[in-house]
C-alpha positions in Angstrom: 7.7 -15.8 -28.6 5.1 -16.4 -31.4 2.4 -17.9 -30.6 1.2 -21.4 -32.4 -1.7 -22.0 -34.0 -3.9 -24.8 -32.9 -5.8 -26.7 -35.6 -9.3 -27.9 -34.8 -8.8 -31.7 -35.8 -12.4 -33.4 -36.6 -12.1 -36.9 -35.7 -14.9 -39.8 -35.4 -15.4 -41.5 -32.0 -14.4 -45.0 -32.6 -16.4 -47.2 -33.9 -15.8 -50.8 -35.4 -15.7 -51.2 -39.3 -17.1 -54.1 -41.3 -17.9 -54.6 -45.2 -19.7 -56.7 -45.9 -19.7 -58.7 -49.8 -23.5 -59.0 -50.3 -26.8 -57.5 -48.8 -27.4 -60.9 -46.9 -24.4 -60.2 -45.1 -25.0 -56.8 -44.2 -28.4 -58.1 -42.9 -26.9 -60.5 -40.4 -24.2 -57.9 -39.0 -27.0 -55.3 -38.5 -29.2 -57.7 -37.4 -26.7 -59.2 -34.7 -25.1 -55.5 -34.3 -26.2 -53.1 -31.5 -25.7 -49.3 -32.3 -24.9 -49.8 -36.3 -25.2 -47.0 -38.9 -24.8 -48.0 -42.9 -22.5 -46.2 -44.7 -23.6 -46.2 -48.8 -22.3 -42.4 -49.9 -21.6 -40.7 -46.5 -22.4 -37.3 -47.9 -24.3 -37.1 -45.0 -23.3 -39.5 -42.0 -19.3 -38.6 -42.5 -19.6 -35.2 -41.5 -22.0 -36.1 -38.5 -19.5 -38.3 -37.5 -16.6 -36.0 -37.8 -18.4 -33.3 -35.0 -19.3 -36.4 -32.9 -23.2 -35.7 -33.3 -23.8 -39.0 -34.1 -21.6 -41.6 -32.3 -22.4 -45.3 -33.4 -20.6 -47.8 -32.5 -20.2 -50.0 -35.7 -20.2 -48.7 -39.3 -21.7 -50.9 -42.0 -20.2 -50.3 -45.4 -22.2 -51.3 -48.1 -19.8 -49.9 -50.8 -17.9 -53.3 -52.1 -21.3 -55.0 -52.5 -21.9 -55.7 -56.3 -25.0 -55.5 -58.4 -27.0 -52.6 -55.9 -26.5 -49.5 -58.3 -28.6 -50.4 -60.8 -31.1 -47.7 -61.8 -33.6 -49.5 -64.2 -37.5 -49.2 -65.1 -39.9 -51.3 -63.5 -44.3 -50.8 -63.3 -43.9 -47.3 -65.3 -41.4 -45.7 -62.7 -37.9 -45.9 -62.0 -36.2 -48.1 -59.9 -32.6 -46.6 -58.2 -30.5 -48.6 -56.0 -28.9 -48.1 -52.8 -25.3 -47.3 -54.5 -26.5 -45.7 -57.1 -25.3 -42.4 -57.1 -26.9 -39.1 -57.7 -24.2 -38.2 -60.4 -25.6 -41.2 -62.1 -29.4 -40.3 -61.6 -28.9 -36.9 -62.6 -27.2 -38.2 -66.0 -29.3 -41.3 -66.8 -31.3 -40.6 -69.8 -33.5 -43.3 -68.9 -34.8 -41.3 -66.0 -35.0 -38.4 -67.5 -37.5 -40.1 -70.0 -39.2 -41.7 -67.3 -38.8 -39.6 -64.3 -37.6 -35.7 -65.1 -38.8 -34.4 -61.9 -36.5 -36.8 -59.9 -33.8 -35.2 -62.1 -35.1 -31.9 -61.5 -34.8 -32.7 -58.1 -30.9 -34.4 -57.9 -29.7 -31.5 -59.7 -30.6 -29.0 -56.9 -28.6 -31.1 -53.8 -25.5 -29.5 -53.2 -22.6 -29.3 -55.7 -21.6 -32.2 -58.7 -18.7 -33.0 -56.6 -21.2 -34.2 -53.9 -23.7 -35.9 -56.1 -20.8 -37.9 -57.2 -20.4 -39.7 -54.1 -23.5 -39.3 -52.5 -26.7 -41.8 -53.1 -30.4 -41.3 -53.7 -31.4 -43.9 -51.2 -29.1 -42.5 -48.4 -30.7 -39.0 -49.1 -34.0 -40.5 -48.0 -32.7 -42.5 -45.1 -30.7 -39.6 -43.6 -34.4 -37.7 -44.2 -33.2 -34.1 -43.3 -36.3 -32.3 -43.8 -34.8 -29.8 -46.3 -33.8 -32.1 -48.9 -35.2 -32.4 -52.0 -35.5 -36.0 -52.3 -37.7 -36.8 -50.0 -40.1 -34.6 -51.0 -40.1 -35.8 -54.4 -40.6 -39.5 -53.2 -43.9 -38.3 -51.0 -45.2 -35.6 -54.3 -45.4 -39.0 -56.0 -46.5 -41.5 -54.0 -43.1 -43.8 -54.6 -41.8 -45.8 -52.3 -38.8 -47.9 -50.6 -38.0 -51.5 -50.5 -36.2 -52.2 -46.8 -34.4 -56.0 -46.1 -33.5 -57.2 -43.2 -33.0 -61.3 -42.2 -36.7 -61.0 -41.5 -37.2 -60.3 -45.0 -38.4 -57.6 -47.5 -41.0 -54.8 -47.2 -42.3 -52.3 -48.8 -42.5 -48.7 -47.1 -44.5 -46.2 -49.0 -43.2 -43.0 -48.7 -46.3 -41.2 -45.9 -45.6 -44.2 -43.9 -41.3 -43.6 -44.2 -40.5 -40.3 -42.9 -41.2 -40.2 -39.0 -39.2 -36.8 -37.8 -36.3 -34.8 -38.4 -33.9 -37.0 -39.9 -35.8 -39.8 -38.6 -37.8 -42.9 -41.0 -39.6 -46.1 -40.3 -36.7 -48.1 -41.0 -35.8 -51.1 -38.1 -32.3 -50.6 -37.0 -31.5 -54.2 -38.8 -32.8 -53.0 -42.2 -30.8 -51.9 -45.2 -32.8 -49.6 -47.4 -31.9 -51.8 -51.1 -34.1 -49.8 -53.5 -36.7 -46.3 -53.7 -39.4 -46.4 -56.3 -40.3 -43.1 -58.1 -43.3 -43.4 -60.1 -43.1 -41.6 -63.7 -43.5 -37.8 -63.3 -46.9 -36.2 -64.0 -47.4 -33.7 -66.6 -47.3 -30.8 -65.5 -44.6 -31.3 -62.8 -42.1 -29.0 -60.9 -39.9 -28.4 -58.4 -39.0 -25.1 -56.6 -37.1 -23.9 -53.7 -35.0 -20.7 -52.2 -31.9 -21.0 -50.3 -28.9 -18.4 -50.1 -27.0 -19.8 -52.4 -26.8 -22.7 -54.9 -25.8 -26.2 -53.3 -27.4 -24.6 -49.6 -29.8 -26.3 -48.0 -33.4 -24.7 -49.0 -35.3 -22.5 -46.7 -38.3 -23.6 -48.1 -39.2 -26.1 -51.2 -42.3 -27.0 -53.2 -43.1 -30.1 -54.9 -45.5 -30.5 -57.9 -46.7 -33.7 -59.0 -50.1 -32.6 -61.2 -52.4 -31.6 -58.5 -50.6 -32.9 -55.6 -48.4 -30.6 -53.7 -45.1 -31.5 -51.1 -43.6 -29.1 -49.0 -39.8 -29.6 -47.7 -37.7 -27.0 -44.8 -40.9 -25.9 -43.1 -41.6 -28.9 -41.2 -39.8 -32.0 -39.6 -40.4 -34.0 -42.1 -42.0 -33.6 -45.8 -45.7 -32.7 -46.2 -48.2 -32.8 -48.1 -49.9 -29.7 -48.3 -53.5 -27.8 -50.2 -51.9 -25.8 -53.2 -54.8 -23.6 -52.3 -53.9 -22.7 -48.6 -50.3 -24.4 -48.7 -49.8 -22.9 -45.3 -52.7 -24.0 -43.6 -51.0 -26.1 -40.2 -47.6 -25.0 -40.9 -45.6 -24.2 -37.9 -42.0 -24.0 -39.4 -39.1 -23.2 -37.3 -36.8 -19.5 -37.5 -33.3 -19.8 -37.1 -30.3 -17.5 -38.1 -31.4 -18.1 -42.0 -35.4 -17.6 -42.3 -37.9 -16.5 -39.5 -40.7 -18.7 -39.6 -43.2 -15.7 -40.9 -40.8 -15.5 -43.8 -40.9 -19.4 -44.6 -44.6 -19.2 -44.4 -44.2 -15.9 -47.2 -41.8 -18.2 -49.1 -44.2 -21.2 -49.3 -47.1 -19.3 -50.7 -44.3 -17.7 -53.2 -43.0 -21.2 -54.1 -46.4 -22.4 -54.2 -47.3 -20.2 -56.6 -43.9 -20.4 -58.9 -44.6 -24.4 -59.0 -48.1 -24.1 -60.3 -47.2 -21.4 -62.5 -44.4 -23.5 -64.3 
């Protein structure tokens, strides 16, 4: 007899669903919520949720609340959102006035089809050390505005990412709004991965003199463009060894101030 073919089927654990109609309500049910992740693009969280490595027990969707995709100028930066999507960044003329390098930036993650969906401010609450984003925010000294029923605060970006895909944010905050401050002139933003849309090997950041480093570390770093290795200790795996991430750095390094 023939034998059948077995389909792998990814499936979330369960988990309770709620969407909430404004950012006060999504406050109070992560505020009164234990285990609670928020879903804005889910670029990111779906497919960790579809192999079960992360397993929360209630989903937050922030998508049906109105007036939180804004992406406007405000104290000579640009202001996006927590809906706003990446798409929309990437084809704001606006930002690219104000802010090139952040479009720079969204036009290296992943594919259009992705950007579509996914969101700027879930890109630096996810805070996988080999996105761009990140990066970007730290290069410029921007920050995030975080609520919670406690109130708002201000998290500048060194004080936001914490460890691999880890951030200062309380469990009962919702991340409403990230800052970018206009770009520097000369800016620039470089990286090498296998193929377009992968996640980058290594990355560097250019914001005039300051320099940010992304997939060499667990989080984004600021780094000396003259000895941009100096304290690195990146990790190998089946892509890169870590000697060749340190070779790619200096390489990127140099490409970003050359630009």
């Amino acid at each position: 007899m023939p034998r059948r073919r077995h389909r792998r089927r990814l499936k979330p654990a369960p988990f309770e669903y709620h969407a909430p109609g404004s950012v006060e309500e999504a406050c109070t049910l992560l505020g009164s919520l234990e285990d609670a992740k928020v879903l804005a693009g889910g670029q990111s969280l779906i497919p960790l949720l579809n192999f079960r490595l992360a397993r929360p027990a209630h989903l937050v969707d922030i998508n049906r609340i109105e007036g939180l995709d804004r992406i406007y100028e405000r104290d000579n930066g640009i202001a996006v959102q927590a809906l706003a999507r990446q798409s929309a960044v990437e084809d704001s003329d606006l930002t690219l006035r104000v802010c090139p390098l952040l479009v720079d930036a969204v036009r290296l993650v992943a594919h259009r089809v992705i950007r579509n969906r996914g969101t700027v401010c879930g890109s630096l609450a996810h805070a996988d050390p080999a996105s761009e984003l990140p990066a970007v925010l730290l290069a410029l000294e921007g920050h995030v505005v975080a609520r919670s029923t406690r109130g708002e605060r201000t998290i500048p970006a060194a004080a936001l990412f914490s460890g691999v895909m880890e951030t200062s944010l309380a469990p009962d905050e919702v991340l409403v709004e990230a800052w970018f401050p206009a770009s520097p002139v000369p800016s620039a933003i470089v990286e090498e991965s296998r193929r377009h849309g992968d996640f980058a090997l290594a990355g560097a950041v250019r914001a005039a003199g300051r320099l940010a480093l992304f997939g060499v570390a667990p989080t984004p770093v600021l780094a000396d463009p003259k000895d941009p290795t100096r304290g690195l200790q990146p990790s190998g795996d089946l892509e890169a060894t870590p000697e060749f991430r340190l070779h790619l750095v200096k390489v990127l390094t140099e490409r970003a101030f050359a630009a």
